[in-house]
C-alpha positions as CSV (number, residue, x, y, z in Angstrom):
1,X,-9.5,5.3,-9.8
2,X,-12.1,3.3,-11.0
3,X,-14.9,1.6,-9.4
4,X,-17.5,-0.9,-10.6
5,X,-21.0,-0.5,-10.2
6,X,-23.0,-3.7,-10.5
7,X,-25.6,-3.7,-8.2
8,X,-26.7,-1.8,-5.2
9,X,-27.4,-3.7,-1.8
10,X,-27.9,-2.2,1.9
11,X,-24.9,-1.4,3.9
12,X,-25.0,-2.1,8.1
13,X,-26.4,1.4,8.3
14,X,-29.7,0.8,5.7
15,X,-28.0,2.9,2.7
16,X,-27.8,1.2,-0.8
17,X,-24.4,0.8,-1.8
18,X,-23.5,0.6,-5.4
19,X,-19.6,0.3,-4.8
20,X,-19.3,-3.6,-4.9
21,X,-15.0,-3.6,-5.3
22,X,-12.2,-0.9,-5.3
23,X,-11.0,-2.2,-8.9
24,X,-7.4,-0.3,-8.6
25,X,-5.2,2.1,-7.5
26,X,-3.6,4.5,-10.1
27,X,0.3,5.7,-9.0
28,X,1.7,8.3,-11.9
29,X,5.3,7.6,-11.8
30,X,8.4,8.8,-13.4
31,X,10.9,6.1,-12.9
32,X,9.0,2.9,-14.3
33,X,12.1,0.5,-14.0
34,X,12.3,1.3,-10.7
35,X,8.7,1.0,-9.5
36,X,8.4,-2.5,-10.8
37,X,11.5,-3.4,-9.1
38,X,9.9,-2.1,-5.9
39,X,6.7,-4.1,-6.3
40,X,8.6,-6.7,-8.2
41,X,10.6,-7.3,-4.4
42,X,7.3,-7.2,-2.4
43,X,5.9,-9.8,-5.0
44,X,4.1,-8.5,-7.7
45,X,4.5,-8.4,-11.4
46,X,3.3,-6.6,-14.6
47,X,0.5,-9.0,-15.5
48,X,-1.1,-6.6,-18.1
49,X,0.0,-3.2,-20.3
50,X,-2.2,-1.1,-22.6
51,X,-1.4,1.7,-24.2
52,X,-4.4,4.3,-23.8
53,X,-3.8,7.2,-26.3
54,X,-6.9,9.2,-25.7
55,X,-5.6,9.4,-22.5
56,X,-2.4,10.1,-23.2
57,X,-1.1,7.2,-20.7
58,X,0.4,3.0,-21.0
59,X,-1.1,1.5,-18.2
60,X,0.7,-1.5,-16.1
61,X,-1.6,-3.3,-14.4
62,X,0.4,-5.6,-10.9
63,X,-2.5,-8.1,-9.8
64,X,-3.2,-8.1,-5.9
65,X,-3.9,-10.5,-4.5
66,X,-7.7,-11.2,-3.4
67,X,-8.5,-10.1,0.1
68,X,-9.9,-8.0,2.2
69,X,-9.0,-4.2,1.8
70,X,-9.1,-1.7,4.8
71,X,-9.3,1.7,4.6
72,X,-7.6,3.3,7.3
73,X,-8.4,6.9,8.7
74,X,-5.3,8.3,9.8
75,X,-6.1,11.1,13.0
76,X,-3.0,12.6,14.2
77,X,-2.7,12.6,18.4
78,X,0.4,14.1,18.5
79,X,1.1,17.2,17.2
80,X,4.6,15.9,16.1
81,X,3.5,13.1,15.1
82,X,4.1,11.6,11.2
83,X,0.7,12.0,10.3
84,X,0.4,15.6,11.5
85,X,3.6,16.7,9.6
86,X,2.1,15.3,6.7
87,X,-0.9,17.2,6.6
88,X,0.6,20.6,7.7
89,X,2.7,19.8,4.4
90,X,0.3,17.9,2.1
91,X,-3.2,18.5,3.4
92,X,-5.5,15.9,3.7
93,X,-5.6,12.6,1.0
94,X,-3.8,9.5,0.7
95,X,-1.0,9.1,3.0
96,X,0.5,5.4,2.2
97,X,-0.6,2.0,0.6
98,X,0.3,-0.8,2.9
99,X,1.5,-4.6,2.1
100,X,1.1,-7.5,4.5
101,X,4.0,-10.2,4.2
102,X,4.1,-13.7,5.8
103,X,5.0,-13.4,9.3
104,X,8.7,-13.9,9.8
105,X,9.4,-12.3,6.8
106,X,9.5,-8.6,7.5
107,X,13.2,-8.5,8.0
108,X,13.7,-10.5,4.7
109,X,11.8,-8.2,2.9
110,X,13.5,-4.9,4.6
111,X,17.3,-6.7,3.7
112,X,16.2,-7.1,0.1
113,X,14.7,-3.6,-0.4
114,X,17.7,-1.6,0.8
115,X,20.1,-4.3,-1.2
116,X,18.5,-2.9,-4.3
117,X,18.6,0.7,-3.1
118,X,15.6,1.8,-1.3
119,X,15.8,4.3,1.8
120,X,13.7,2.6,4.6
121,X,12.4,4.8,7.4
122,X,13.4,2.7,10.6
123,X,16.8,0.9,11.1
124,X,14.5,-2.3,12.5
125,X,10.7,-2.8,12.3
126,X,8.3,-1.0,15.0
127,X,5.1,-1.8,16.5
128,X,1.9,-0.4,14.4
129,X,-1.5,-0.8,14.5
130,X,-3.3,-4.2,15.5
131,X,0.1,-5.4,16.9
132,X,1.7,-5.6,13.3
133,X,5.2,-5.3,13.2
134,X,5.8,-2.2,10.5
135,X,8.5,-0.1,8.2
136,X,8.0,2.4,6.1
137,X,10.2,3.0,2.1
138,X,10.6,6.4,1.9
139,X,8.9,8.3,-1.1
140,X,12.3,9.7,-2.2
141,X,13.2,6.2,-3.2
142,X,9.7,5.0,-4.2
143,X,8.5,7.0,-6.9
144,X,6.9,9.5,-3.9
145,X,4.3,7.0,-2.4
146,X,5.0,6.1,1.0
147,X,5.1,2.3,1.1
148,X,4.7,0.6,4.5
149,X,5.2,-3.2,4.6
150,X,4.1,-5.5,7.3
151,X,3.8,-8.3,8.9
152,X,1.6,-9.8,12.1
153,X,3.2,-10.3,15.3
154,X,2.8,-12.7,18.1
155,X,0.6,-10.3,19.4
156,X,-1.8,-9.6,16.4
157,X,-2.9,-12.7,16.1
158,X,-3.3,-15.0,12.5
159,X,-1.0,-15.7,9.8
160,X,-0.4,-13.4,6.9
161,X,-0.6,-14.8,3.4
162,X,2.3,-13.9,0.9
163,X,3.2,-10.1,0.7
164,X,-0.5,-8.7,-0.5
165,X,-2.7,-5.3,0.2
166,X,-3.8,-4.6,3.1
């Protein structure tokens, strides 16, 4: 991952912070016709490649769109819970990247990704955090990242804006 360092400023708690934007996320993946037809579904595109031989990699950069990025700490409660299994598996580190989509859309979105072959991990949408609406593509099918998509519900207030990070 790389980060930019431009200038430092005080955080709410009096630190300098030199971390001004998280510039990407980097997914190694095997199957690359099958990740862009993943992202390609929840709206994103190839917008740049480079080949980088000194590091052995080609690079396919997917724009997201601008907004404001959460990072959410996942503490498991339950000691069956997703989130525990996980880490008795895994160990701690990144469990899932999440995308918003315009409310009403969820379903649309859930139709289309099993259509073109991806394993979702509830038959209808649940209730996550902040009242979002929520489903999960299983790894197996999505080049191992967990993938949730999302949308707000009547309850969670706002409008979300095309399918982007969250």
């Amino acid at each position: 991952m790389v980060l930019v360092l431009l200038y430092a400023k005080t955080s709410l708690f009096g630190r300098r912070v030199f971390i001004t934007i998280l510039n990407h996320i980097g997914v190694a993946v095997e199957d690359l016709p099958k990740m862009k037809k993943l992202f390609s579904i929840l709206g994103f595109s190839v917008h740049e490649e480079e080949e980088v031989p000194n590091q052995g990699v080609k690079t396919y950069f997917l724009r997201l769109p601008v907004s404001q990025v959460n990072l959410e700490l996942l503490e498991p409660i339950d000691p069956e819970s997703s989130v525990e299994l996980f880490l008795r598996k895994k160990g701690p580190g990144v469990h899932h990247l999440s995308f918003e989509c315009q409310t009403g859309q969820l379903s649309q979105v859930s139709q289309q990704l099993k259509e073109a072959g991806f394993l979702l991990i509830y038959d209808e949408p649940r209730l996550g955090a902040k009242g979002m609406r929520v489903n999960f593509i299983h790894p197996r099918t999505a080049g191992g990242i967990l993938v949730e998509v999302m949308e707000r519900s009547e309850y969670s207030g706002g409008e979300g804006s095309l399918c982007q990070s969250v």
